[in-house]
CHARMM internal coordinates of N, CA and C (Angstrom, degrees):
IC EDIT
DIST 1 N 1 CA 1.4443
DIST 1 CA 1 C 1.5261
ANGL 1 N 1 CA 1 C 111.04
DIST 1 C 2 N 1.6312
ANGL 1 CA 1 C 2 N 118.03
DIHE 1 N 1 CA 1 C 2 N -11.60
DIST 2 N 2 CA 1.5093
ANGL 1 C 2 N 2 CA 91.77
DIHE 1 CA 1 C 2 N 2 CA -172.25
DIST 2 CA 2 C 1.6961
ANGL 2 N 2 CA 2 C 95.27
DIHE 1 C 2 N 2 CA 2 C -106.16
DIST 2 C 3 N 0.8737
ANGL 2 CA 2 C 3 N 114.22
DIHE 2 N 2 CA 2 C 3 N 17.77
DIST 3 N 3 CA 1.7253
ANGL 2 C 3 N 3 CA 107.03
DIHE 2 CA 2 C 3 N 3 CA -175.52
DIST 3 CA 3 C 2.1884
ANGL 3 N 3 CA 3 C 77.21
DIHE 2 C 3 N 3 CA 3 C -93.63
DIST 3 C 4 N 1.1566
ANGL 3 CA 3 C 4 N 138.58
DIHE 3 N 3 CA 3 C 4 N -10.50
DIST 4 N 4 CA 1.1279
ANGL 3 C 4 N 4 CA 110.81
DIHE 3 CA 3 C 4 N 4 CA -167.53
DIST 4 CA 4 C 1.5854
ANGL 4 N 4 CA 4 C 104.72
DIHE 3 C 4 N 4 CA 4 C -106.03
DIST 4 C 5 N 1.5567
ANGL 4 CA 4 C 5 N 109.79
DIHE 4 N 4 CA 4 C 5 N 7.78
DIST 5 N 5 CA 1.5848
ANGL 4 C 5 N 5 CA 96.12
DIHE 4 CA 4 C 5 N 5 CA -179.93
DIST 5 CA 5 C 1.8247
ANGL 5 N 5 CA 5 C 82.32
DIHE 4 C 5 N 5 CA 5 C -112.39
DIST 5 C 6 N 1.4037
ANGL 5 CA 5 C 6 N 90.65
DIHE 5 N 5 CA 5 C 6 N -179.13
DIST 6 N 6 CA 1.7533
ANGL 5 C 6 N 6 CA 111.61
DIHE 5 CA 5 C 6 N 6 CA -145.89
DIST 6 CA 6 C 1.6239
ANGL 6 N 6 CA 6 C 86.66
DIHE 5 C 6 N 6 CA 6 C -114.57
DIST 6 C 7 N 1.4933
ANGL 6 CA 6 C 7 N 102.05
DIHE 6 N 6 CA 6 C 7 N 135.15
DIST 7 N 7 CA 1.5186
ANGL 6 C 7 N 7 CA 101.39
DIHE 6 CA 6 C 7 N 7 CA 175.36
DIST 7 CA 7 C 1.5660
ANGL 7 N 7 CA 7 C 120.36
DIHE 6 C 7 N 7 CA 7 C -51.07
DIST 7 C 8 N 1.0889
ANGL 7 CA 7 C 8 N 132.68
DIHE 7 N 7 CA 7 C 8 N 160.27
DIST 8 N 8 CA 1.6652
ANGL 7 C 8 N 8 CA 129.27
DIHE 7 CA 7 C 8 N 8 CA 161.93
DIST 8 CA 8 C 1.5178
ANGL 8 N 8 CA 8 C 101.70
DIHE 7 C 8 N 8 CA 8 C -79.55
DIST 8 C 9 N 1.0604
ANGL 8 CA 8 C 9 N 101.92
DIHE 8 N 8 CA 8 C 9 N 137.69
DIST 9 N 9 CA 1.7951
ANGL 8 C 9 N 9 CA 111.86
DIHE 8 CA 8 C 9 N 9 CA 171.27
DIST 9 CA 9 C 1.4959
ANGL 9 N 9 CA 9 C 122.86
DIHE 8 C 9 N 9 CA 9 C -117.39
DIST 9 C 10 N 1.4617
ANGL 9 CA 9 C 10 N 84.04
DIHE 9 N 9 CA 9 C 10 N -28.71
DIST 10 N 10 CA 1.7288
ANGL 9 C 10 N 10 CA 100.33
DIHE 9 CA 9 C 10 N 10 CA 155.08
DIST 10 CA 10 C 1.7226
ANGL 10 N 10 CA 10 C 126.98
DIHE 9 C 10 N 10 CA 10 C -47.81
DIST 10 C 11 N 1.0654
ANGL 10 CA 10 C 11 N 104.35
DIHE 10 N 10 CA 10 C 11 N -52.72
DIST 11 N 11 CA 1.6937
ANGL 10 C 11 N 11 CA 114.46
DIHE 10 CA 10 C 11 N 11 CA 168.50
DIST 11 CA 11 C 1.6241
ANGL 11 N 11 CA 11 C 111.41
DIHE 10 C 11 N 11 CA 11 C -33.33
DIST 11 C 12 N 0.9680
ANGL 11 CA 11 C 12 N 81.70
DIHE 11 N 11 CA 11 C 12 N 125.70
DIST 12 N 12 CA 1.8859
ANGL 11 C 12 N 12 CA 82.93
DIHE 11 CA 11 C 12 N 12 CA 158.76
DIST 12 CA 12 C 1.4680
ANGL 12 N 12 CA 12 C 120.85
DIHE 11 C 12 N 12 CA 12 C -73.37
DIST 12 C 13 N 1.1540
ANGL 12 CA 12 C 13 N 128.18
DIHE 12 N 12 CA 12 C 13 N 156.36
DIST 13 N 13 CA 1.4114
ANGL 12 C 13 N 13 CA 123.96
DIHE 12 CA 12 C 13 N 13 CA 157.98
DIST 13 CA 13 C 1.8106
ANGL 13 N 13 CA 13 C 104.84
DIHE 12 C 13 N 13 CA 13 C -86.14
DIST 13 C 14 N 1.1750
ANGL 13 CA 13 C 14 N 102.31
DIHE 13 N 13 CA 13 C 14 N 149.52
DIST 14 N 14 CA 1.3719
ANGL 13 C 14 N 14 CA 121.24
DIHE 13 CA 13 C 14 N 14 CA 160.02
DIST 14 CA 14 C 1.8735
ANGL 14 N 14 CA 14 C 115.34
DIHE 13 C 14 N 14 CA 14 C -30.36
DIST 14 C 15 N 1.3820
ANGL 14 CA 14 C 15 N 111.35
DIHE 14 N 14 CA 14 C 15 N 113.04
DIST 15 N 15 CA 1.9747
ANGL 14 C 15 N 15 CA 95.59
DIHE 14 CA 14 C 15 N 15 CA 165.64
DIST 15 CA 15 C 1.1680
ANGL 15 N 15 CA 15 C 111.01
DIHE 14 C 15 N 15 CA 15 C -67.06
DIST 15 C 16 N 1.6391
ANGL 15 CA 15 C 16 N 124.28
DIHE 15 N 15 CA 15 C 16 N 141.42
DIST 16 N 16 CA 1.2334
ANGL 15 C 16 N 16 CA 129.18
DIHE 15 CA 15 C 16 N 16 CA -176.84
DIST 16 CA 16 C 1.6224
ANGL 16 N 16 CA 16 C 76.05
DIHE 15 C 16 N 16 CA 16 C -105.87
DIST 16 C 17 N 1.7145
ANGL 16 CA 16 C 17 N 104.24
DIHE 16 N 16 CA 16 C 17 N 161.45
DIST 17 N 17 CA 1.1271
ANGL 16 C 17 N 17 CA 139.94
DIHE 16 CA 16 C 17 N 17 CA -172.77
DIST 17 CA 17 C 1.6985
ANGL 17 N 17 CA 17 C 97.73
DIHE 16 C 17 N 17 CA 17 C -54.89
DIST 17 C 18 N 1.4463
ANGL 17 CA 17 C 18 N 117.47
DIHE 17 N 17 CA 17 C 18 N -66.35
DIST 18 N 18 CA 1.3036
ANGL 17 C 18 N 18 CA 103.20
DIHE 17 CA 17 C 18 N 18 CA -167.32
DIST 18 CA 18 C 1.8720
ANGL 18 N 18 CA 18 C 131.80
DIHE 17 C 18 N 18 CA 18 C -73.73
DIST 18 C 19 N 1.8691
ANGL 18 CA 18 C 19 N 85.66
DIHE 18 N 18 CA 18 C 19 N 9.82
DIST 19 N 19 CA 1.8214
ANGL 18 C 19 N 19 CA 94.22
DIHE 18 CA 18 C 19 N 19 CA 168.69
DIST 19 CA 19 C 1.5014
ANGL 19 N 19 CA 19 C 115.37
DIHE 18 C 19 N 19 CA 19 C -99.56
DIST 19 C 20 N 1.1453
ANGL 19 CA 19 C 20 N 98.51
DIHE 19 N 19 CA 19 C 20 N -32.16
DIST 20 N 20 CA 1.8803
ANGL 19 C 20 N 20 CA 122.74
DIHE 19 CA 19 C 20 N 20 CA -178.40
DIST 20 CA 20 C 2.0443
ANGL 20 N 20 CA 20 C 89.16
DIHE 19 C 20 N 20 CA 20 C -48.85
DIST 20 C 21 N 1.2960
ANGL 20 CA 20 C 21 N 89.71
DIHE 20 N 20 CA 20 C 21 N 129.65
DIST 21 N 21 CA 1.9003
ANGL 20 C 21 N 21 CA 100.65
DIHE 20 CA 20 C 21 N 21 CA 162.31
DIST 21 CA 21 C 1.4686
ANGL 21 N 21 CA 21 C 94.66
DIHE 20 C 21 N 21 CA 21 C -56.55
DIST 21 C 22 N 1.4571
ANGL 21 CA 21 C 22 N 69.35
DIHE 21 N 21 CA 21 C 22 N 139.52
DIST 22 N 22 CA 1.9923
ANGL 21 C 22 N 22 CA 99.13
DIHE 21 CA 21 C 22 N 22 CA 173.43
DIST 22 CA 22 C 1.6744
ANGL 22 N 22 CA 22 C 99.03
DIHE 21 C 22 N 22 CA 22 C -66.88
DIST 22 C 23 N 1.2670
ANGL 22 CA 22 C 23 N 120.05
DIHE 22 N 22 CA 22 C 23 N -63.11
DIST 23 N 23 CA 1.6098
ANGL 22 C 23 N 23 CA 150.32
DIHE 22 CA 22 C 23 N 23 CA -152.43
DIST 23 CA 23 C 1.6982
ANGL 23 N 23 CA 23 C 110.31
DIHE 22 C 23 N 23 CA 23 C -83.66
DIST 23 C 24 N 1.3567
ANGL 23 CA 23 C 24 N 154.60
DIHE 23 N 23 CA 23 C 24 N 61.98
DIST 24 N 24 CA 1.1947
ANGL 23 C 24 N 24 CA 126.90
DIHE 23 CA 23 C 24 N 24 CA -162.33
DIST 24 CA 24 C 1.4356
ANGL 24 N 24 CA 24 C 105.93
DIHE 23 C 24 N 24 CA 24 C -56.01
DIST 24 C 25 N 1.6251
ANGL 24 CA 24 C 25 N 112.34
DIHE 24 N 24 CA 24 C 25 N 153.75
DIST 25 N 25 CA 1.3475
ANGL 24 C 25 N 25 CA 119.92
DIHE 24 CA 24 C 25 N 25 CA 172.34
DIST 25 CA 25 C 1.5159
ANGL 25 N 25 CA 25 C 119.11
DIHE 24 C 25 N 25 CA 25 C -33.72
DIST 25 C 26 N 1.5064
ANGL 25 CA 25 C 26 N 108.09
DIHE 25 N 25 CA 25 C 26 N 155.73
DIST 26 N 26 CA 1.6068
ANGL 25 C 26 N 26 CA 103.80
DIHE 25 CA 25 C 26 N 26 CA 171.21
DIST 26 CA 26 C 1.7181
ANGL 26 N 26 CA 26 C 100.61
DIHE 25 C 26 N 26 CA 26 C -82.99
DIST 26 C 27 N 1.4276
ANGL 26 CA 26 C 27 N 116.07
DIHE 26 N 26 CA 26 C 27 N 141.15
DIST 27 N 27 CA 1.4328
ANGL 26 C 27 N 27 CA 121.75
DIHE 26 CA 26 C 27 N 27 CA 147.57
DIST 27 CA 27 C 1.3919
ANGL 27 N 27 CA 27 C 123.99
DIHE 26 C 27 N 27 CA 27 C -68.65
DIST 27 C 28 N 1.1828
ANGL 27 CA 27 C 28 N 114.65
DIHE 27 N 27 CA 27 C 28 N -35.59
DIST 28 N 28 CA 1.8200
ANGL 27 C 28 N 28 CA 117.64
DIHE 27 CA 27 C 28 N 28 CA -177.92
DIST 28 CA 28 C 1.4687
ANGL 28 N 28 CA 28 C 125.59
DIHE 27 C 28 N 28 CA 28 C -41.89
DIST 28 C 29 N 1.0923
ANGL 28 CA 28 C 29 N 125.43
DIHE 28 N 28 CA 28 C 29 N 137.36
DIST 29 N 29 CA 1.3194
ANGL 28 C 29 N 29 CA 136.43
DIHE 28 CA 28 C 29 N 29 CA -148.70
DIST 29 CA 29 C 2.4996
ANGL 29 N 29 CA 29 C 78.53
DIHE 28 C 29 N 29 CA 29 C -103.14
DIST 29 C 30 N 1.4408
ANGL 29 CA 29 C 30 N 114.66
DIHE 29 N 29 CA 29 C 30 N 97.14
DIST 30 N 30 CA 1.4230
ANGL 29 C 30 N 30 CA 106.44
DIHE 29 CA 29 C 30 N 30 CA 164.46
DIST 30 CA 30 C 2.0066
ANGL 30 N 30 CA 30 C 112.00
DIHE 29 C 30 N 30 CA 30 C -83.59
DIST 30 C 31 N 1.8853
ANGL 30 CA 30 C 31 N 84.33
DIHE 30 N 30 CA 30 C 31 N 159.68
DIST 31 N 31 CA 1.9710
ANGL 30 C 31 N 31 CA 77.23
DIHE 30 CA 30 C 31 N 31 CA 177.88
DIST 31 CA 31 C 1.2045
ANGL 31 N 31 CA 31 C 118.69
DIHE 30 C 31 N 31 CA 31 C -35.57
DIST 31 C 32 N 1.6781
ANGL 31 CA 31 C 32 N 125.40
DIHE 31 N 31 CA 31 C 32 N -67.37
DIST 32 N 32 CA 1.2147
ANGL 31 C 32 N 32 CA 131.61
DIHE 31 CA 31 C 32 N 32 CA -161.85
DIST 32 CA 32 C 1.5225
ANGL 32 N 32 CA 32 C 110.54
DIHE 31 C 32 N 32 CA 32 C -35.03
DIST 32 C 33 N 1.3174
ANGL 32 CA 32 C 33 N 130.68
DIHE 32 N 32 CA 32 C 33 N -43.83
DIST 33 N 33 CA 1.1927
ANGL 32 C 33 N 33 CA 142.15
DIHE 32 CA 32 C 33 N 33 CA 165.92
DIST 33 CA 33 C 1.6281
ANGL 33 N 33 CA 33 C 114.88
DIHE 32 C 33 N 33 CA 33 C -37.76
DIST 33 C 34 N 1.2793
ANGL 33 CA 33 C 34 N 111.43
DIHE 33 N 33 CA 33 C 34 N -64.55
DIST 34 N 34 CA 1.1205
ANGL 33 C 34 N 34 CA 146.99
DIHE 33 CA 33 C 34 N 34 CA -164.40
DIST 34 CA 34 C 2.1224
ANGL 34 N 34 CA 34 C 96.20
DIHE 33 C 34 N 34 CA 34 C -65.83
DIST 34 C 35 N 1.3105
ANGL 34 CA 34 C 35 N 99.09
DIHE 34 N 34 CA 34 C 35 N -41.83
DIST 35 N 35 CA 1.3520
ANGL 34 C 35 N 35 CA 104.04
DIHE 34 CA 34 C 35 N 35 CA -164.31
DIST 35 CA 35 C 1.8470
ANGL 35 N 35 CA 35 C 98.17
DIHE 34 C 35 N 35 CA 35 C -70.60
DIST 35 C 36 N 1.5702
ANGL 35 CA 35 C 36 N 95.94
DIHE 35 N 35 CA 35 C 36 N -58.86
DIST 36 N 36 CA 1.5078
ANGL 35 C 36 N 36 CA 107.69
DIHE 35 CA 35 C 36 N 36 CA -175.65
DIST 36 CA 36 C 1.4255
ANGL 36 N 36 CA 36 C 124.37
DIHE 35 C 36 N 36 CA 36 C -36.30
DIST 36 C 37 N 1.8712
ANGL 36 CA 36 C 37 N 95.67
DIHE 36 N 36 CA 36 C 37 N -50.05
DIST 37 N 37 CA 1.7662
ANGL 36 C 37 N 37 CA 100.18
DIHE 36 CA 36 C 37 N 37 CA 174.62
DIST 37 CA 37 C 1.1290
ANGL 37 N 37 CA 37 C 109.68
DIHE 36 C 37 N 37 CA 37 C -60.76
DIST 37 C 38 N 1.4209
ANGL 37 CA 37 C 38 N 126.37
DIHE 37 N 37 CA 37 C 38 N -38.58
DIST 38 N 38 CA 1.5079
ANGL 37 C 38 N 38 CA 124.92
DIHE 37 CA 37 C 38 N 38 CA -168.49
DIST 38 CA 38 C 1.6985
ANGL 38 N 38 CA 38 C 99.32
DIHE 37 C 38 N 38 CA 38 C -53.65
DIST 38 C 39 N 1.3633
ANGL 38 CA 38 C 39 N 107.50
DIHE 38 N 38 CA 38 C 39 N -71.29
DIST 39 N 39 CA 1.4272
ANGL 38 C 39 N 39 CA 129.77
DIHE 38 CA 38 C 39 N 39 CA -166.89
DIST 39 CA 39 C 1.5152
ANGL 39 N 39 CA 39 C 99.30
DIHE 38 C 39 N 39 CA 39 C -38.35
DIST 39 C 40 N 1.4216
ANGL 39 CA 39 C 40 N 124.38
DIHE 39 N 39 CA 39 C 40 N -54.40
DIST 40 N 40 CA 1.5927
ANGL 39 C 40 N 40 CA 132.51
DIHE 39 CA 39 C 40 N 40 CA -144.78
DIST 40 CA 40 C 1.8159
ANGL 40 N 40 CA 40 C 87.54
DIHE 39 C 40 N 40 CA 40 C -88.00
DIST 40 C 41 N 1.7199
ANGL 40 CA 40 C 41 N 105.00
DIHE 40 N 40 CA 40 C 41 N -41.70
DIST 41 N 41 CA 1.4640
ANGL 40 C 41 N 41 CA 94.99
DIHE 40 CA 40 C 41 N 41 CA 172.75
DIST 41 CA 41 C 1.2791
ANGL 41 N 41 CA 41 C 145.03
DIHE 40 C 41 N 41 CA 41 C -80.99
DIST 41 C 42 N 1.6121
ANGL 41 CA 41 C 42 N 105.20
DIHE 41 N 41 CA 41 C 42 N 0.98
DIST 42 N 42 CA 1.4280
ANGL 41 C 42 N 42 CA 117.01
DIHE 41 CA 41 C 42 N 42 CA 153.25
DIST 42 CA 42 C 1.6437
ANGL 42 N 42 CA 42 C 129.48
DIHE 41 C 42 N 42 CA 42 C -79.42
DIST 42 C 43 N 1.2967
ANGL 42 CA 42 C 43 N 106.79
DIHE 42 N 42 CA 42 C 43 N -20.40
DIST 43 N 43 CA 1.4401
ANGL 42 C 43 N 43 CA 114.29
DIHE 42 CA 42 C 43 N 43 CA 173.62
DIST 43 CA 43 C 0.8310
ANGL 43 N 43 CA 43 C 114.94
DIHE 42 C 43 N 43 CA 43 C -98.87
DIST 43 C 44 N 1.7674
ANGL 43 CA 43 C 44 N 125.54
DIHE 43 N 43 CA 43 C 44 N 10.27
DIST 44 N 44 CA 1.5632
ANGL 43 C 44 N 44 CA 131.10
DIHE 43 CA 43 C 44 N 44 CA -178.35
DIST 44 CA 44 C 1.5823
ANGL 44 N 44 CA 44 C 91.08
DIHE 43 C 44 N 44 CA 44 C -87.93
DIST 44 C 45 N 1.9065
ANGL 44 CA 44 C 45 N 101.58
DIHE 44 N 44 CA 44 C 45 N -61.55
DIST 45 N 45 CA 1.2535
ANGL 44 C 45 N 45 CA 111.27
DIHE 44 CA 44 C 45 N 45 CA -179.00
DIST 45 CA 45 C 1.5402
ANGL 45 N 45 CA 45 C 133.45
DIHE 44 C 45 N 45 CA 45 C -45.14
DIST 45 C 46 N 1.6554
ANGL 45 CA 45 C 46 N 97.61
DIHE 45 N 45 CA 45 C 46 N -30.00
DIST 46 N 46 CA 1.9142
ANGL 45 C 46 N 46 CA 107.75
DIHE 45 CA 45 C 46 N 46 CA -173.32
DIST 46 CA 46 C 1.2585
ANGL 46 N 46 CA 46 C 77.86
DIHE 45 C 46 N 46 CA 46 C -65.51
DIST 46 C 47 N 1.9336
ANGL 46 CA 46 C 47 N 130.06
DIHE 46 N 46 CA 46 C 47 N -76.57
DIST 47 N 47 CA 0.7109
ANGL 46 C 47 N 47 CA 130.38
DIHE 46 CA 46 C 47 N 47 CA -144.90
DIST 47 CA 47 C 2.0191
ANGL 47 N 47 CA 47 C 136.58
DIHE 46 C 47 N 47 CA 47 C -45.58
DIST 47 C 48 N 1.3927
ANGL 47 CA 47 C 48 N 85.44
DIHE 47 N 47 CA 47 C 48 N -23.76
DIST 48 N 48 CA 1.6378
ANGL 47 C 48 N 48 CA 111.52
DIHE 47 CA 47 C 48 N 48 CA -174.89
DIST 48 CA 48 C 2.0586
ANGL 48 N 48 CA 48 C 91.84
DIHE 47 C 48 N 48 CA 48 C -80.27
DIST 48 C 49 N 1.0938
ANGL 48 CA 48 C 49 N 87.17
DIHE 48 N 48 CA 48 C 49 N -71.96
DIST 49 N 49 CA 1.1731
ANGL 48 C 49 N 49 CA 90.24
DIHE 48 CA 48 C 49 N 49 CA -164.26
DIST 49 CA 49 C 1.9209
ANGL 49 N 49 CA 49 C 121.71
DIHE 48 C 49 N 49 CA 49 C -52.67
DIST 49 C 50 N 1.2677
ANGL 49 CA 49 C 50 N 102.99
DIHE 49 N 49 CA 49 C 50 N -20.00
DIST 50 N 50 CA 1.7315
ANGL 49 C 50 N 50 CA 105.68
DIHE 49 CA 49 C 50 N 50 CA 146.94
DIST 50 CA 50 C 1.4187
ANGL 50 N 50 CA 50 C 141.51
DIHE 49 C 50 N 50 CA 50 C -77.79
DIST 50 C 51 N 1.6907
ANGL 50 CA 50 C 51 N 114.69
DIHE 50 N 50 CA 50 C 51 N -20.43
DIST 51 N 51 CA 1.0545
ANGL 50 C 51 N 51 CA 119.65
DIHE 50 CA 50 C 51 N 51 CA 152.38
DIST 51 CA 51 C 1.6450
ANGL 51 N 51 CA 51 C 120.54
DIHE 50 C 51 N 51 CA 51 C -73.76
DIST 51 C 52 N 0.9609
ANGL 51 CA 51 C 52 N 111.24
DIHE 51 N 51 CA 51 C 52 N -5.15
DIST 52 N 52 CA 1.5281
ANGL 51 C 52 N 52 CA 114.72
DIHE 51 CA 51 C 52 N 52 CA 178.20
DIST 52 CA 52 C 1.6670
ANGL 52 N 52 CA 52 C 89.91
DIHE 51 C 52 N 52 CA 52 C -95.36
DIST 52 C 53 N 1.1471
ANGL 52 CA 52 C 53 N 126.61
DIHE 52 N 52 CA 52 C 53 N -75.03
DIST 53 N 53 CA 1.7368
ANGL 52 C 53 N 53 CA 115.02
DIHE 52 CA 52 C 53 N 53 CA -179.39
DIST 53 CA 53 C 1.4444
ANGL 53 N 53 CA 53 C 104.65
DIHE 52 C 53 N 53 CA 53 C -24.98
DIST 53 C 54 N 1.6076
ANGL 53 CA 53 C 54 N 105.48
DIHE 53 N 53 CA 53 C 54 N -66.17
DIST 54 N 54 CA 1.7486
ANGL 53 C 54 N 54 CA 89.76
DIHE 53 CA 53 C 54 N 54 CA -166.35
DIST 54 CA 54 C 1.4920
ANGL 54 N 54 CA 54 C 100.94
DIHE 53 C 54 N 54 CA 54 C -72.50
DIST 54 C 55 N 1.3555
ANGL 54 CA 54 C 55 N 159.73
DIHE 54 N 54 CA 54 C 55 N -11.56
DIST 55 N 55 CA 1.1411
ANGL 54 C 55 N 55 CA 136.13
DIHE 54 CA 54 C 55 N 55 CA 179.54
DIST 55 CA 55 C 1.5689
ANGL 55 N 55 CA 55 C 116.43
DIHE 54 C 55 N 55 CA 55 C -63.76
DIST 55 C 56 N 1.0421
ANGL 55 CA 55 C 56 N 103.04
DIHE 55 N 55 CA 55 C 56 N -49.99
DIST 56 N 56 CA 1.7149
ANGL 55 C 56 N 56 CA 134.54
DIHE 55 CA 55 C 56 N 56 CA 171.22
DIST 56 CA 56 C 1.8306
ANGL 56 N 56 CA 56 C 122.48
DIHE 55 C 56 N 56 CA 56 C -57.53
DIST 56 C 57 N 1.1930
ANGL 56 CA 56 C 57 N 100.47
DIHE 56 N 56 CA 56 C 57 N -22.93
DIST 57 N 57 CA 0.9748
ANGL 56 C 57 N 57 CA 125.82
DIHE 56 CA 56 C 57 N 57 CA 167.74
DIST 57 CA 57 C 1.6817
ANGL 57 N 57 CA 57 C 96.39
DIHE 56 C 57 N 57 CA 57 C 68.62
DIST 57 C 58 N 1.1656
ANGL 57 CA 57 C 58 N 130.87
DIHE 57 N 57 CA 57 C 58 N 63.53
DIST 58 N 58 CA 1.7750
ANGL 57 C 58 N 58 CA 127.62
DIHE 57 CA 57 C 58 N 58 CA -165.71
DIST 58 CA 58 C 1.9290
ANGL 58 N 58 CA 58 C 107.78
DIHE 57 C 58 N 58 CA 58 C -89.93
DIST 58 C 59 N 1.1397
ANGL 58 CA 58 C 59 N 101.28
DIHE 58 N 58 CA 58 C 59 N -16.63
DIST 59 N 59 CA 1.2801
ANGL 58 C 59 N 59 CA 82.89
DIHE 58 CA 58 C 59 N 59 CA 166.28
DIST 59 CA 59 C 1.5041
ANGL 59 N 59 CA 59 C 132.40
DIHE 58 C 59 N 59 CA 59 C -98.65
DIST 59 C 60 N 1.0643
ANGL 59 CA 59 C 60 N 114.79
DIHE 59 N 59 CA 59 C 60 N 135.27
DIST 60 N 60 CA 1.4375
ANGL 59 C 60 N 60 CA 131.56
DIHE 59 CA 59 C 60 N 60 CA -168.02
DIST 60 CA 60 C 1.8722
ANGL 60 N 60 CA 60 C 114.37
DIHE 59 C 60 N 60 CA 60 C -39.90
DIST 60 C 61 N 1.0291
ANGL 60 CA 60 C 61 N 114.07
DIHE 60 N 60 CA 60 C 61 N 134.16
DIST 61 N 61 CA 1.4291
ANGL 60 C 61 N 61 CA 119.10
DIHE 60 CA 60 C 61 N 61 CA -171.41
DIST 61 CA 61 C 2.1532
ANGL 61 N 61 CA 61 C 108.75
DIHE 60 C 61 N 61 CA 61 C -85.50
DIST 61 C 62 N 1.1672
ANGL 61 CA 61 C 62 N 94.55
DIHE 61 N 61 CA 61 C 62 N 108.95
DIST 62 N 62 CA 1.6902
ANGL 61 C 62 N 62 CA 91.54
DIHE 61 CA 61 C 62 N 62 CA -167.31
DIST 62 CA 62 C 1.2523
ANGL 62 N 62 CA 62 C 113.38
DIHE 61 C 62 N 62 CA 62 C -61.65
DIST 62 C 63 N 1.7291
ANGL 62 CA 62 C 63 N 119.52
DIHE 62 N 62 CA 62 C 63 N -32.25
DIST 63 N 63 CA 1.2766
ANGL 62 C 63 N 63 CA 117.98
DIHE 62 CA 62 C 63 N 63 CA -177.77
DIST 63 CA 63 C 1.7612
ANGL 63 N 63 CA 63 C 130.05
DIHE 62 C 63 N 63 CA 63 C -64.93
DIST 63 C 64 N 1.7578
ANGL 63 CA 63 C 64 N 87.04
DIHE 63 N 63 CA 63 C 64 N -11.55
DIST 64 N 64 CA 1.9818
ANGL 63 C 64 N 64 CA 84.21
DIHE 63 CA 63 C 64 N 64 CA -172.05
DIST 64 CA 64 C 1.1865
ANGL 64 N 64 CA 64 C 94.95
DIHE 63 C 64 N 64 CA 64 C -120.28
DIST 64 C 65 N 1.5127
ANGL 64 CA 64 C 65 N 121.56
DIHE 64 N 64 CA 64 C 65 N 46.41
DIST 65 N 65 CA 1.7577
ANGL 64 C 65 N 65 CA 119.83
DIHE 64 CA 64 C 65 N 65 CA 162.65
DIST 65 CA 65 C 1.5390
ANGL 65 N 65 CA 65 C 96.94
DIHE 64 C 65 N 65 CA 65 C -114.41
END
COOR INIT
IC SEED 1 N 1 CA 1 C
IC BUILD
């Protein structure tokens, strides 16, 4: 029966030592990182927080003053 099922090719082979990274990745969180979230999380925040004005409708209506 096993000559009738079909090898997996999908499988990985095993990393041998001399393919495996020498170096494991760094974990450390560098500025650039640090900068981006800031940056991406201030324009998340403008952004939220103006769809909430216009949802809410917060600015004042000129015609009924």
């Amino acid at each position: 029966m096993a000559d009738v099922m079909p090898e997996t090719p999908f499988l990985q082979a095993p990393i041998s030592p001399a393919t495996a990274p020498a170096v494991p990745p760094s974990r450390e969180v560098v500025p650039v990182e640090i900068g981006l979230a800031i940056g991406f999380g201030l324009v998340f925040l403008f952004g939220v927080i103006a769809w909430l004005a216009w949802l809410f409708d917060a600015e004042p209506d000129r015609d009924s003053q």
